[in-house]
C-alpha positions, 0 to 999 in steps of 0.5 A: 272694124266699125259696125253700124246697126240700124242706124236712123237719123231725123231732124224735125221731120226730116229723116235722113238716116233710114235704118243704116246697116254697115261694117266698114273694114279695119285698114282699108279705105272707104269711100262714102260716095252719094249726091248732095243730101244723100246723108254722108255728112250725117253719117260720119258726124254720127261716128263722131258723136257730133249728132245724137242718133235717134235709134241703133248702135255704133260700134268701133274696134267693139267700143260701144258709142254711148257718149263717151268721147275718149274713143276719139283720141284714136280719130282724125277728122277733116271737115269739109269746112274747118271753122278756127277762131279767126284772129288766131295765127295759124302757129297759135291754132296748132299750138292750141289744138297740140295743148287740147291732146296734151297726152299725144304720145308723138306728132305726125308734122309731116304735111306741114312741111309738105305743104311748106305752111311753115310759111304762113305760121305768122299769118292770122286765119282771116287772111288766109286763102280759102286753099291754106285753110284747108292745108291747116284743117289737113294739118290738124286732122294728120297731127296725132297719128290717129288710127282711124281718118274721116276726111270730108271733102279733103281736096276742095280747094286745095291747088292740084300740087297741094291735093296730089301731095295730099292723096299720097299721104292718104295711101302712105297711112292707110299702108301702115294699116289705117282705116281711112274713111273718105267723101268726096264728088270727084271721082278721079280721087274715088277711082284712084283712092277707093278699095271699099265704096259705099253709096249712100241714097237718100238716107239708105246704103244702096252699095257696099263693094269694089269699084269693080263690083259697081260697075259690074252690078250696074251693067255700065262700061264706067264708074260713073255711068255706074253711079249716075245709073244708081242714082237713076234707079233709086237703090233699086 
C-alpha cells in the first residue's frame, strides 16, 4: 500500500502539487492519467525521493519517506527518458547497474531475451536508436525483481511488437502480486492495462477509480470522451 497525505509541491512560484490525497493498493495496477503539466512526473519522482516535497507524508507498505533511500531496493522505476553514460556499451551499463545492487538476491533477464538486445550488447549507447534506448531503460527497470514498478511513458518509442512484448510482462508481474504504477497518453494501454485509474489535473486528484467507475461518473459513452469531459470541467 502506498498512502499519500496532503502532498504539496512548488517550484519557485509554481505550484504543482496541491495538496494530493491518495492510497494506491498494493498488487494492483494503477494508472496515473492526466494532460501534460498536470503534475504525474512530480508525483512519482516524489515517490522516488527525487523531488523534496515542501509539505505532507508519504508512505510505502507504512515506511515512513524521510529521505532514506534503502526503501528503494524494492522500486523499478522506467523514466520516460533514461539518460546512461553514452560512451558505455549496453553490456557495460547493465554490468554497472547489476554492481551498483550488488546484493540483488537474483536477476529477472527476461526482457533481455524477449526483446533479443543480447544483440546489441556491443553497441555503445550513442549509437543506439531511440527504440533500443527504451528496450534498455525497460531492461534495468524489470532487472531486480522489484515489488513495486513506476513506468513513465514505458512504450514511447518502442515498435508495436517490442510494446506488446512489454505490456505482457507488465500483466505476467503484476499476477505474481506486484504493484505496478503506470503514466502514459495512449489510451489503448489505459483500457488494456488499467484495474485503478487516478486522473491527475492541474496538480489535484479529480479521479480515483474503475474505468468503468469513470465512464459512468462523466455520463460519457467512452473512455475518452470521459477523460476529455474531466479535463473540460476542471475537476468539477
Amino acid at each position: 500500500m502506498i498512502t499519500i497525505t496532503n502532498l504539496k509541491k512548488s517550484f519557485d512560484k509554481l505550484e504543482v502539487l496541491k495538496g494530493i490525497n491518495i492510497s494506491i493498493k498494493k498488487g494492483k495496477i494503477t494508472y496515473i492519467v492526466g494532460p501534460n503539466a498536470s503534475g504525474k512526473t512530480t508525483m512519482i519522482k516524489s515517490l522516488l525521493g527525487l523531488v523534496r516535497i515542501d509539505e505532507g507524508k508519504i508512505l510505502i507498505d507504512d515506511f515512513k519517506l524521510n529521505g532514506d533511500w534503502h526503501y528503494r531496493e524494492n522500486i523499478g522505476y522506467m523514466p520516460q527518458i533514461a539518460n546512461f553514460p553514452e560512451n558505455l556499451k549496453v553490456e557495460e551499463i547493465l554490468k554497472m547497474v547489476k554492481d551498483l545492487r550488488s546484493n540483488a538476491p537474483k536477476y529477472d533477464e527476461d526482457l533481455i531475451n524477449k526483446f533479443n538486445l543480447k544483440t546489441e550488447f556491443n553497441k555503445r549507447l550513442k549509437n543506439l536508436s531511440g527504440g533500443t534506448r527504451q528496450k534498455v531503460n525497460a531492461c534495468i527497470a524489470f532487472l531486480f525483481d522489484p515489488d513495486i514498478l513506476i513506468l513513465d511513458e514505458p512504450t514511447a518509442g518502442l515498435d508495436p511488437l517490442s510494446s506488446s512484448i512489454l505490456k505482457d510482462k507488465i500483466l505476467e508481474e503484476n499476477e505474481k502480486g506486484k504493484t505496478i504504477i503506470f503514466t502514459s497518453h495512449l489510451l489503448t494501454e489505459l483500457e488494456r492495462l488499467a484495474q485503478d485509474v487516478i486522473f491527475l489535473l492541474d496538480g489535484r486528484i479529480c479521479f480515483h477509480g474503475t474505468i468503468t467507475d469513470l465512464i459512468s461518473e462523466t455520463k460519457q459513452a467512452d473512455l475518452e470522451r470521459a477523460i476529455a469531459s474531466m479535463i473540460t470541467n476542471k475537476c468539477a
